[in-house]
C-alpha positions as CSV (number, residue, x, y, z in Angstrom):
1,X,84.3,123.9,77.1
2,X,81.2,122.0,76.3
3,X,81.4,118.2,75.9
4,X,78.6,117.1,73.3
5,X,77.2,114.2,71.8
6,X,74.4,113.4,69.3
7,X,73.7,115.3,66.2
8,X,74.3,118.5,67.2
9,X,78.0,118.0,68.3
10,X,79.6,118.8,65.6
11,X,77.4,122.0,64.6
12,X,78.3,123.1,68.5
13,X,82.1,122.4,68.4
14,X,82.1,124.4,65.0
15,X,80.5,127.5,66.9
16,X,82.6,127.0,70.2
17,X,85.9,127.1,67.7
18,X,84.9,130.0,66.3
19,X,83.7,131.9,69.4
20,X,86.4,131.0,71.8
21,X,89.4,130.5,69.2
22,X,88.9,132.4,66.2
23,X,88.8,130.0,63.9
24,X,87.7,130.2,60.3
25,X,86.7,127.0,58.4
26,X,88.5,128.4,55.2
27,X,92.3,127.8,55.9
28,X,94.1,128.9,52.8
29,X,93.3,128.8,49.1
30,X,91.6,125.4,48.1
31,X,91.4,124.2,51.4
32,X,88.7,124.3,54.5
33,X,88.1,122.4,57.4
34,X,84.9,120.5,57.7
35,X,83.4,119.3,61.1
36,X,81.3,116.0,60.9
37,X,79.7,113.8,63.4
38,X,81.8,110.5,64.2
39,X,81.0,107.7,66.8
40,X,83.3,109.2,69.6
41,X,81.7,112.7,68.6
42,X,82.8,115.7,66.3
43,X,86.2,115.2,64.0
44,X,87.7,117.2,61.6
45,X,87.9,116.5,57.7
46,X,90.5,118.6,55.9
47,X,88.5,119.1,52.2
48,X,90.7,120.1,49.2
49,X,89.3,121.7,45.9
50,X,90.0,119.8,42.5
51,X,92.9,122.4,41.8
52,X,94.3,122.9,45.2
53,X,98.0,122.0,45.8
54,X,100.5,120.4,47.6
55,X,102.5,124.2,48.6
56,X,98.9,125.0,49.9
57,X,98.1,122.3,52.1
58,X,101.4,122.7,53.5
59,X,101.0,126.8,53.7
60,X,97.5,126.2,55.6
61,X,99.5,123.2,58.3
62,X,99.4,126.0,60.6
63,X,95.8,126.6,60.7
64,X,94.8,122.7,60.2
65,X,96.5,122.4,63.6
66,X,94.7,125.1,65.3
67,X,91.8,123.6,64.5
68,X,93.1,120.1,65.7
69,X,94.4,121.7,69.2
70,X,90.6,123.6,69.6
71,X,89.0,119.6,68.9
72,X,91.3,118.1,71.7
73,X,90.4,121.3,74.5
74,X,86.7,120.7,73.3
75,X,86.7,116.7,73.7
76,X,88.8,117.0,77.4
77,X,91.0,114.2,79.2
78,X,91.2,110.7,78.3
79,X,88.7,110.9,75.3
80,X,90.6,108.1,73.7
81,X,88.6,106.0,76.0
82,X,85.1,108.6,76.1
83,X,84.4,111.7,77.2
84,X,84.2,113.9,80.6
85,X,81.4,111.9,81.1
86,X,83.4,108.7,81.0
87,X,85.8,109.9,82.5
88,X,84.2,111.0,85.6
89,X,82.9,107.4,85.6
90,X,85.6,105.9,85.8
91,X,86.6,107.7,88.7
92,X,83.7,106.7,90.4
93,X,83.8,103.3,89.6
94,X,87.6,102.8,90.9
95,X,86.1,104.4,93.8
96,X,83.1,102.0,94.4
97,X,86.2,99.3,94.1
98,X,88.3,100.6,96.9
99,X,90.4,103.2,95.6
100,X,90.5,106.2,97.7
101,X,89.8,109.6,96.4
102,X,94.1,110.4,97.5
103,X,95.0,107.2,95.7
104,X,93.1,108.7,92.5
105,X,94.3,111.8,92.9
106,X,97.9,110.8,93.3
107,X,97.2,108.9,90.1
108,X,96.1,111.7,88.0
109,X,98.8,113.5,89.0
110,X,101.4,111.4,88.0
111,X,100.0,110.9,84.3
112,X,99.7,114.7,84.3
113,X,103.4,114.8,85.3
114,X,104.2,111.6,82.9
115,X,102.5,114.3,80.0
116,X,104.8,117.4,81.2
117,X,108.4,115.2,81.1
118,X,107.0,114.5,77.5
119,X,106.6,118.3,76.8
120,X,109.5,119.5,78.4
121,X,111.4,116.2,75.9
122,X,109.3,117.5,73.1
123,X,110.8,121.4,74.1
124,X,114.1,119.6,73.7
125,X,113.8,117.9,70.8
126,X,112.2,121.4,69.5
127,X,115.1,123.2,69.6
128,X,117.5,121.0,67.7
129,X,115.1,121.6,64.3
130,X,114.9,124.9,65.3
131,X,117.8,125.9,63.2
132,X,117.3,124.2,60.2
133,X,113.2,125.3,60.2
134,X,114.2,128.7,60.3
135,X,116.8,128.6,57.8
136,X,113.8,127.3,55.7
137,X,111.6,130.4,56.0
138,X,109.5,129.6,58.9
139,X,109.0,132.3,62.0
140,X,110.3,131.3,64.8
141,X,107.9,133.2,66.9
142,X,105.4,130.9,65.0
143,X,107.2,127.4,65.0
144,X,106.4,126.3,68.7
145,X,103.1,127.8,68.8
146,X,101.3,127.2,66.0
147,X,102.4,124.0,64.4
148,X,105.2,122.5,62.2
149,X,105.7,122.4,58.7
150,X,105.2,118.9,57.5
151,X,108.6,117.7,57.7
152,X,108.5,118.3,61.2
153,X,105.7,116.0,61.6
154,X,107.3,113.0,59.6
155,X,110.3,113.2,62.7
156,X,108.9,114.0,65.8
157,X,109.5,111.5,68.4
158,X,107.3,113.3,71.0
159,X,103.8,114.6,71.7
160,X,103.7,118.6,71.0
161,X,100.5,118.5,72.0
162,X,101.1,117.1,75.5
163,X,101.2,120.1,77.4
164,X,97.5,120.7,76.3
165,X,96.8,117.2,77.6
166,X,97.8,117.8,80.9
167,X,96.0,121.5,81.5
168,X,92.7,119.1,80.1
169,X,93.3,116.7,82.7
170,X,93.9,118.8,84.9
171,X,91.0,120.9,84.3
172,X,88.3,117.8,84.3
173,X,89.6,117.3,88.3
174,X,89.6,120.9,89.2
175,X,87.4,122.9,87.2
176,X,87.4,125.4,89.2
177,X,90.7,126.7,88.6
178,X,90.5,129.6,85.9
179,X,92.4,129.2,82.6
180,X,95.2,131.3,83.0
181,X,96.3,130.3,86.8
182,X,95.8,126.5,85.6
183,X,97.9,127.2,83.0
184,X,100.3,129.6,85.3
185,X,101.0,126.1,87.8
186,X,101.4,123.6,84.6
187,X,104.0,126.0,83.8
188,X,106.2,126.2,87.1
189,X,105.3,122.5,87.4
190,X,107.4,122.2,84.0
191,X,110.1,123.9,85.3
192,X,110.5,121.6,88.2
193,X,110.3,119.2,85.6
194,X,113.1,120.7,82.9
195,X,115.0,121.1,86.3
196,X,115.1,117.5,87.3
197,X,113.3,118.5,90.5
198,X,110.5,116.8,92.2
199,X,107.1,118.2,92.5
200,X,105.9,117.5,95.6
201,X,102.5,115.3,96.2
202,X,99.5,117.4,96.1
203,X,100.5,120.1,93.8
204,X,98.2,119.9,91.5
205,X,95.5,117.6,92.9
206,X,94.3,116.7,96.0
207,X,92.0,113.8,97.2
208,X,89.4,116.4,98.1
209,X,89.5,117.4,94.2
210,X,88.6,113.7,93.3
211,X,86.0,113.8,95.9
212,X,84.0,116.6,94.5
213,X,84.2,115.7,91.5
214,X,82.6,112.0,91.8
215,X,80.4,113.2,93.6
216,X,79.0,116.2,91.7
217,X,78.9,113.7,88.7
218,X,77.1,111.0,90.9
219,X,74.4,113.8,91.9
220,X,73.9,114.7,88.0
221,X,73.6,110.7,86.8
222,X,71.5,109.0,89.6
223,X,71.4,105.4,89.3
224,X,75.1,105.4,87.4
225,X,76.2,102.3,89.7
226,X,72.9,100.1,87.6
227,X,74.2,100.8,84.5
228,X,74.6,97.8,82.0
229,X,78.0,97.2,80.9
230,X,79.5,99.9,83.5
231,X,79.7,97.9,86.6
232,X,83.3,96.7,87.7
């Protein structure tokens, strides 16, 4: 993943999306996904021809939420409040104040945890539509992968999405860690979780993880500490 800003962010998610994920711009009949520049960086429009309707937005959710998955991998953790870069700011900031690089880390790993309990809720909630969503039509090899129909989205109480939160944040404080085997210990960390047992401190982060990772960012932006507006 490549965190961008400027004018060529949304031209570079665009060709990331397509590259790593597949993804076409053109959806479904009538409708295509446009990637423009915002403040906080690239977001996507959904654009609809003059004749398109309403059984083809809904016939190309699927694909709109693809696209919307790829833009939250591609902006990482936390981007509510800024990017990576902010991010790893932040982190060294609370550091500067006094919190240790364990205290951080135990942090993290509880709002990564925090997301999973949401996931495994969602996974829950999941399966009592289930019925009625395939009764309507829909695959059910396609329902928890690839999106809901509409309806589902007018109901849901929880985050579908928040599994792919937590490998984000997770990745940002240890990047290291390939894809897959990230993914591999988010999974048995859900398990514990969907078995009411507790994951132990330090499964997924250690202090040592914070460490490297201030300070790596510290080495790229010398000078971070003088920053207007960013001192604590």
């Amino acid at each position: 993943m490549n965190n961008q800003t400027g004018h060529d962010s949304a031209d570079e998610f665009t060709k990331w999306a397509r590259r790593e994920r597949g993804l076409d711009r053109w959806i479904g009949p009538g409708v295509r996904v446009a990637v423009v520049d915002a403040s906080h960086g690239p977001a996507i429009a959904i654009v609809l021809e003059e004749e398109t309707r309403v059984n083809e937005i809904r016939a190309a959710w699927r694909d709109i939420d693809k696209w919307r998955c790829a833009l939250r991998e591609w902006l990482g953790p936390e981007r509510h409040a800024g990017s990576d870069h902010e991010f790893y700011s932040r982190l060294s900031r609370r550091n500067q104040a006094g919190a240790g690089y364990g205290r951080l880390a135990n942090q993290i790993e509880k709002r990564i945890l925090e997301m999973l309990r949401e996931y495994a809720r969602y996974l829950d909630e999941f399966e009592t539509f289930k019925p009625a969503l395939v009764a309507a039509g829909h695959a059910e090899g396609d329902l928890l992968q690839d999106g809901m129909p509409c309806v589902w989205w007018e109901t849901v109480k929880n985050n579908p999405h928040s599994f792919e939160l937590a490998d984000s944040l997770l990745r940002a404080c240890r990047p290291n860690i390939g894809h897959d085997d990230r993914r591999e210990l988010l999974k048995a960390c859900l398990a514990d979780v969907q078995a009411r047992a507790q994951a132990a401190p330090g499964t997924l982060i250690l202090g040592e993880d914070i460490r490297n990772r201030i300070r790596y960012w510290q080495e790229k932006n010398p000078g971070w500490d003088t920053w207007e507006g960013w001192r604590i």
